[in-house]
N, C-alpha and C positions, 0 to 999 in steps of 0.2 A: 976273110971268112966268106963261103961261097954260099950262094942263093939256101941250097938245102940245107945248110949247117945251122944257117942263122932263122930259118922256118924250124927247126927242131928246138934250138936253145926259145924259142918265143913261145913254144906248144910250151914247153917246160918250165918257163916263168910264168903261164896265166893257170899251168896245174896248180903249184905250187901256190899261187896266189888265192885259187878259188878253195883250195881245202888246206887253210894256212890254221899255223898252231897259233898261241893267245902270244900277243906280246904286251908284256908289263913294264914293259920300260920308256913309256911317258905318259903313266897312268894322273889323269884328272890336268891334262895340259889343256889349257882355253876352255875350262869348265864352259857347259852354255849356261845361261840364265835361266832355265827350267829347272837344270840340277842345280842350281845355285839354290833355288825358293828351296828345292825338295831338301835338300841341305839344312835347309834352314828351319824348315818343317819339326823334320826328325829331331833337331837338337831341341827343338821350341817343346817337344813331347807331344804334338800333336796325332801322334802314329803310334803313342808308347814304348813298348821294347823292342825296336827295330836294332837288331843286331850288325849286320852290315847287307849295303846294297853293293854289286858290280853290275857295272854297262861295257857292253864289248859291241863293238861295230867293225865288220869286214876285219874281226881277227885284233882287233886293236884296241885296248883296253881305254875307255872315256873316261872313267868312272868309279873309285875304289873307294868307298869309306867305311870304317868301321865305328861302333857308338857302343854305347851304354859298356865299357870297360872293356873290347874286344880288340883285336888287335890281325893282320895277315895269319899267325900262327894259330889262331884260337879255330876248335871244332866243333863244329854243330852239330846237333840233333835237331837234320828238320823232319822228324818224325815220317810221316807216311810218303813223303817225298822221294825217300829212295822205294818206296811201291813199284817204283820205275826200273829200278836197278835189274829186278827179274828177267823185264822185257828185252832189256838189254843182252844181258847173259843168254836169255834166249836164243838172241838172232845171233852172236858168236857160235852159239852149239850147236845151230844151222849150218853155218857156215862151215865148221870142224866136221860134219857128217852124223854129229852126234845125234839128229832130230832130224827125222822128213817133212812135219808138217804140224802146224797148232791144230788141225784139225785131226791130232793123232786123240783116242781116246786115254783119259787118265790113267784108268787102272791097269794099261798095258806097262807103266812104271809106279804103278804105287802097287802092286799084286804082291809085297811084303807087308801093308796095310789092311788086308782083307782074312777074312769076311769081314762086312760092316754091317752095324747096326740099322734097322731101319729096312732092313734088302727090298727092292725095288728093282725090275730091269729095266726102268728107264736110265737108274743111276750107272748104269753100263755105256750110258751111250753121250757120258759129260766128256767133254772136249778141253785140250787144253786152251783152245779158243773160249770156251764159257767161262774160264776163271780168269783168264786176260782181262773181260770185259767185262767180267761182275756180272755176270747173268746168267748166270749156271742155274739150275731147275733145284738146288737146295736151298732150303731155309737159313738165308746166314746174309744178318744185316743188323750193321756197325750202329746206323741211325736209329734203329728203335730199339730200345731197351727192355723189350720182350722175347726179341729174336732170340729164339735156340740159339743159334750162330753167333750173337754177339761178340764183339773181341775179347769185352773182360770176363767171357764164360771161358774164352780160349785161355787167356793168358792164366789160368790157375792151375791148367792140366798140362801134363808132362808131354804127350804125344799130340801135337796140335793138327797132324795130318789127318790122325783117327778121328779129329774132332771134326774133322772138316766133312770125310766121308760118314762118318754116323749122324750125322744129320739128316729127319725126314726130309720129302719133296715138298716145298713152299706152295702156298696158294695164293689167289689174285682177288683178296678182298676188296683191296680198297684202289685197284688201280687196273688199267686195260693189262690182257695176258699181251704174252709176245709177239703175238701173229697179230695184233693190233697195235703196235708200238711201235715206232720210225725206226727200221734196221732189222725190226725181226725181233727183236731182245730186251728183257725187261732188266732193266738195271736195278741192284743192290749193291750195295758200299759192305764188303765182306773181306776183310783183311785175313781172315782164315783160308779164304781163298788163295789171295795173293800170296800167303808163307809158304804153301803147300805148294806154291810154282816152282820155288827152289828146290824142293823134295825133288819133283816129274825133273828138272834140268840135274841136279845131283845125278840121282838113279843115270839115267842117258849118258854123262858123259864119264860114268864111272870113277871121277874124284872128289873130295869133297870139293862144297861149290866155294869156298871161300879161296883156295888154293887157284882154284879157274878163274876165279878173277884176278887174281894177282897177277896171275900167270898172261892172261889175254884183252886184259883190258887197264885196271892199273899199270902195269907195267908198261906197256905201251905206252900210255899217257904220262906215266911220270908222276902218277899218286903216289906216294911213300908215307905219307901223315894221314893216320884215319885211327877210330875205331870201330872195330866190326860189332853191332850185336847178334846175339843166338839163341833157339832156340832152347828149349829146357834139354832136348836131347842132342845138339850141342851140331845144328842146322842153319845155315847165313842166313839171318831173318830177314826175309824179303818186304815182310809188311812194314817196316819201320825201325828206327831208335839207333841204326848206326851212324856214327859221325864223321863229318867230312871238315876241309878248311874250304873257306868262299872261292878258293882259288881254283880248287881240285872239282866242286861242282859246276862252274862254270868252262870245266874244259871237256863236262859231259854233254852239256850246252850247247857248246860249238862244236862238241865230237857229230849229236845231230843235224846241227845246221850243214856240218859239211858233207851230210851224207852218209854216215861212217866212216868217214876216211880221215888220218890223222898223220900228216909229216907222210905223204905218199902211201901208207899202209891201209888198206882197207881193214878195217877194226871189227865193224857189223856191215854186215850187207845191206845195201843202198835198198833194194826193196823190200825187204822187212820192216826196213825204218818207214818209210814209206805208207804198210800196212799198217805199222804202230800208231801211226800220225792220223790214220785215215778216220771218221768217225764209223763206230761200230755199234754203241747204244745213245741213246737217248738220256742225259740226266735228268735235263730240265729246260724249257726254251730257252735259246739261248747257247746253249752249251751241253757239249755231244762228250763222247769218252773213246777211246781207240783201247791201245791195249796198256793198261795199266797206266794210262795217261791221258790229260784232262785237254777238252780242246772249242777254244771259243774266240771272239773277235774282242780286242781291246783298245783303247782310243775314244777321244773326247770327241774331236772337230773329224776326223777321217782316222776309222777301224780298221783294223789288220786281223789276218786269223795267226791264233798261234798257237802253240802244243807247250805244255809244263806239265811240268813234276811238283806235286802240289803238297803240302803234311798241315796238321796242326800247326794253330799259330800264322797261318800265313804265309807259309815258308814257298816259294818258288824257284826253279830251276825252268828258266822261260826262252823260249824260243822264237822271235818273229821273223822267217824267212823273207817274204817281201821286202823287210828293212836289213837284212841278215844283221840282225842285233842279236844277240842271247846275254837275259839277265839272269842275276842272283841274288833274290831278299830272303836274309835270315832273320828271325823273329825268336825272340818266348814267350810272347803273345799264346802261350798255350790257353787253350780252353777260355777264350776273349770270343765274346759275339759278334765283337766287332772287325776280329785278325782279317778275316780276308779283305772283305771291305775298306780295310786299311791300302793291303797289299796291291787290290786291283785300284784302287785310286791314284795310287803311286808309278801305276807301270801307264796308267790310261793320260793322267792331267800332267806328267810332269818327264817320263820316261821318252814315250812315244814323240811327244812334242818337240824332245830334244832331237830326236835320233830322224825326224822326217828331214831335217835340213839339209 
């Protein structure tokens, strides 16, 4: 083999190496002793209903157990978790030509939703960048239970889009406006927002969205086992409640970590992901939000940044590039005070520690 033959076959083992798919075929060989305690933890009930964790390092699964009656085959509802799914879908309809830009305005694809209630011409000027990042100038927040906006105002009504746009302009009682706030933007937890992303990606690429993902992203990857949920008027509900297997989440995991590139195919575009990851509001010190995903430093003794997909209960689909590890803890720790706290103790004391060596 001559000098150039053997430089081309070496570019093409370290490609292949650097955006390699999951392998599962010597999953939980030489356990380390951190996952051995967290093992032991989970079983002990110290974490309550931890459904299953995976660890994948440089593509190669450390780590698989399942608990409380679960099994490889079984699917989860990690509720707002797939929140994420949108952004995803997103930056493929990027990609496809179907979308030039998040900073395209909404109602240039919801304008089958209008007129709305409440009219306002600032509400002309919402972006699909402000409902990536929760900080759209409408009244619609998950956390207080007074919000117009709230979800379970959403979930009783047929048309969840119209709910979204008939929403008055929020005001800044109890907290700095935007133009005072790290990034520009005040953050609200608005899953009304999030569904209605599907709608703007629907509209754009002209099929439904659930077919789009089959078609550009499951398939690609090799998801075949899922359930989708939907909206009342029968729309991929992006805020939450479809179910995945640990297996299928953790190859979205790595679909990130690799950049979007999966088995040589660029999936989503590398700088989109990029944008997604990047931080864009403020939630809380500590920890910032990108687009429809959650982004903070975890670790005991030496912290890493990392970007997940987060739902009720605890649920994570984690990513820490530094380590290039991506986890998966499923939970039904629904509506537990303690679910995340659980979950980030698990990824910070026992996870991380494992995966530094």
């Amino acid at each position: 083999m001559n000098r150039i033959m053997l430089s081309l076959v070496l570019v093409f083992l370290m490609h292949q190496t650097a955006c390699t798919q999951l392998n599962f075929s010597s999953t939980n060989a030489g356990t380390d002793e951190h996952l051995q305690k967290l093992d032991s933890a989970i079983l002990a009930g110290k974490y309550e209903q931890i459904t299953s964790v995976l660890v994948a390092k440089n593509g190669q699964i450390l780590y698989e157990k399942y608990y409380n009656g679960r099994d490889q085959n079984s699917k989860h509802n990690t509720r707002s978790a797939t929140k994420t799914m949108a952004t995803l879908l997103m930056g493929i309809a990027m990609q496809e030509g179907h979308l030039k830009s998040e900073k395209e305005k909404i109602y240039k694809y919801l304008k089958h939703k209008l007129p709305a209630q409440n009219q306002d011409p600032r509400k002309e000027n919402i972006t699909i960048e402000d409902l990536l990042t929760m900080s759209s100038i409408l009244e619609c927040n998950d956390w207080n239970s007074f919000s117009r906006g709230n979800e379970e105002r959403m979930y009783v009504i047929e048309d969840w889009t119209s709910f979204l746009l008939d929403l008055p302009i929020r005001s800044y009682p109890f907290e700095p406006k935007p133009a005072e706030q790290p990034y520009g933007r005040a953050f609200s937890y608005c899953s009304a927002g999030a569904a209605a992303v599907a709608e703007i990606v629907q509209a754009a690429v002209g099929m439904k969205l659930d077919q789009f993902a089959k078609k550009h992203l499951f398939g690609p990857l090799g998801i075949k086992d899922y359930k989708l949920d939907y909206s009342p008027e029968g729309t991929l509900n992006t805020a939450g409640g479809s179910q995945y297997r640990s297996r299928d989440l953790l190859k979205l995991g790595q679909l990130c970590l690799n950049e979007g590139e999966w088995s040589g195919q660029q999936i989503i575009p590398a700088a989109w992901l990029k944008k997604a990851t990047s931080p864009k509001a403020r939630i809380q010190e500590g920890i910032d939000y990108g687009y429809l995903i959650w982004l903070r430093e975890f670790g005991k003794e030496n912290s890493y940044k990392t970007f997940y997909m987060s739902g009720n209960g605890g649920q994570k689909v984690l990513a820490i590039p530094a380590l290039e590890v991506a986890v998966v803890i499923t939970t039904t720790n629904y509506n537990n005070r303690n679910a995340h706290t659980y979950t980030n103790e698990m990824v910070s004391d026992f996870i991380i520690p494992a995966m530094q060596k």
